[in-house]
Structure formats: C-alpha cells, structure tokens
N, C-alpha and C positions, 0 to 999 in steps of 0.2 A: 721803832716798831712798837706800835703800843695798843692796846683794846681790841687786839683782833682774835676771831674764835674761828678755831681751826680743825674741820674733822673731816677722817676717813681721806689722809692722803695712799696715793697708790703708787707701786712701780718704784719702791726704795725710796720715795720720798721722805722727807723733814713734812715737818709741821709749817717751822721756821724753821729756815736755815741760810746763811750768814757765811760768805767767804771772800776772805782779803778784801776787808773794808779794815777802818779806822774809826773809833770813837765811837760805838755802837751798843744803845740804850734797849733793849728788848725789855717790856716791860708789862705787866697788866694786861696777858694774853691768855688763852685757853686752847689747848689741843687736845684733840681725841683722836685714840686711832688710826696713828700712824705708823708707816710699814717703817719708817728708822725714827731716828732722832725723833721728839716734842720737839725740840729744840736744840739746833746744829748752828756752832761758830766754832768756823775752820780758819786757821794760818791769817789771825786779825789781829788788831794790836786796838786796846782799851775797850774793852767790851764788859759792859755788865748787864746781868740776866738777872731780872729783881720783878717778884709778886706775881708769877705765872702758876699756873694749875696746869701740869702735864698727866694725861690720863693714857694708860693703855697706849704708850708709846711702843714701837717692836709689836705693833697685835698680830705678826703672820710668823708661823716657824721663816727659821734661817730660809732652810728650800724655797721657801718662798719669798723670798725676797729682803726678811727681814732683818735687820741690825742696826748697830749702834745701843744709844742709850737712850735714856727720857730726856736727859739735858746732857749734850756731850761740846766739851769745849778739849777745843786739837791746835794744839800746837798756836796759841794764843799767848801773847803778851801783853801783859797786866787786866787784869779782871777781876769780877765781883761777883758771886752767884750766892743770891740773897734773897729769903722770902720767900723762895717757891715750895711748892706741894706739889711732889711727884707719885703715883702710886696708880696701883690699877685695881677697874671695879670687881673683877672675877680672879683675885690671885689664884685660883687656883686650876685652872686653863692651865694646860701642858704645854701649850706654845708660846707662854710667855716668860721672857728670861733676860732679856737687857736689864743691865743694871740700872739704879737710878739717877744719877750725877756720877759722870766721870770728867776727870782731867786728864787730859795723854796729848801724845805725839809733840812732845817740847814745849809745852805750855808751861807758863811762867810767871813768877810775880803776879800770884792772884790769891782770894780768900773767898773760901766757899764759908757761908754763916749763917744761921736761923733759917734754915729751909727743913722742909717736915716730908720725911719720905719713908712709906711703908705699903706695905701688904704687895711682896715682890720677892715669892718665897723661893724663885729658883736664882736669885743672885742678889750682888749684893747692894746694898744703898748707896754708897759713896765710897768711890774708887781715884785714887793717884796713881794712874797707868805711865810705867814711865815711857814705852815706845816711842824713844826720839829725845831722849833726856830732860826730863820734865823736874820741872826742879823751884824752890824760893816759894814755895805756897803755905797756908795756915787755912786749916779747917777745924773752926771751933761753933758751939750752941746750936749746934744742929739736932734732929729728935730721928732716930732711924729706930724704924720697929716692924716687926714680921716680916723682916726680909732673912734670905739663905746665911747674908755675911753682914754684920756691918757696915764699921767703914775699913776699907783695904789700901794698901801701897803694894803696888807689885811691878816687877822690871822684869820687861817682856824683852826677847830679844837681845838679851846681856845690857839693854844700855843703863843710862844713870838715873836715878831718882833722888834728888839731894834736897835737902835744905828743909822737911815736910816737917809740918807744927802740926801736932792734931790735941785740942787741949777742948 
C-alpha cells in the first residue's frame, strides 16, 4: 500500500487498515483525520509501516466513535515501524488523545525506529501495550516531544510484556 492520501474517515474507521494478511509493506502514505487508527495492522505476520505522515488520527472523543492509535500494530509477528511522523495539527483540542505508535495484543518480533512523534499532549508517543503478551521488540532513535508520556510499557490485563529493548 503505497502513495495513498487519506482523509476524514468516518464510523470507527482506519485510515489504513490491514488485517491477517502476510508480508505487508505500507508505505509513503498520508492520513487525516481519522475516527481510529492512521494506520491499523491487526493479527498479520511481516508487516512494515515505513515514511507515512499520520495527522489527527482519533480526531472524535471515544463517545464518538473514536479509538485506537495513529499507527497501532495488534498482535503482529515480526515488524518494522520506521520513518513515520505522527502528531496532530491543534494538540490542544480536548478530544484528542490516542497515543501515537502502539504495539499490543501479542505483537512480536518487531522494531519501531526513526519515527518522529509529537504535539499529543493528552497521551503518550510510543507505547508496548502488552494485552495478549506482547513481547521480543526494540524500540530505539525515535524523537518523541510534547507529548502527556513518552515512551511507555505497560501490561494491561496481568498479561506478559517480555523481552522490550528501548535504547
């Protein structure tokens, strides 16, 4: 999926989004404005998210429909999340608050690198959600600024988060 520009989806929609495929290159894309995800890859095996511009992902409160992340990869094995710019143009809108790269729900054997995410004052930039035991990842040379949190690991649900490199 490559050079596509993507705005104002509606009704809990992704930007992009991506589920149980194989070998899946998302790349050199632009989303605005979406009520979930920029960009959603759910339960896929080799997936990398490389040089996308995610804008005002999550733009409606929850009630409304909205969730996820800018770039949210669920329960994925082996991945790449490289190069992107996540961040929104009004941080400071009351209804926006998805984080900006998460990893969860069993995701595995992947490395988030060089992506530039800020002004996402109500949470945080880069998160290792384990919900579903998310585990084997390395998150390094990323630039996270004016966001609530950094980057976070947190295990939701008692389950496992193992093996995380953040250097």
């Amino acid at each position: 999926i490559s050079n596509l520009r993507v705005l104002n989806s509606e009704g809990r929609c992704a930007g992009i989004y991506v589920r149980r495929s194989d070998n899946i290159i998302i790349e050199n894309n632009y989303t605005q404005d979406t009520h979930s995800s920029g960009i959603g890859v759910w339960f896929s095996n080799n997936a990398t998210v490389a040089n996308n511009t995610v804008v005002n992902a999550r733009n409606v409160p929850v009630a409304q429909g909205g969730h996820e992340e800018g770039i949210s990869i669920a329960g994925v094995d082996t991945f790449e999340v490289k190069n992107n710019e996540v961040y929104y143009t009004d941080p400071t809108a009351s209804h926006f608050g998805g984080l900006g790269i998460d990893m969860k729900n069993g995701s595995q054997n992947g490395k988030v690198f060089k992506n530039y995410v800020h002004d996402i004052p109500n949470a945080g930039g880069i998160y290792v959600d384990s919900y579903g035991n998310t585990r084997n990842i390395e998150v390094f040379q990323n630039i996270v600024k004016d966001t609530r949190s950094g980057i976070l690991i947190g295990s939701e649900n008692g389950e496992v988060v193992e093996n995380i490199d953040i250097f």
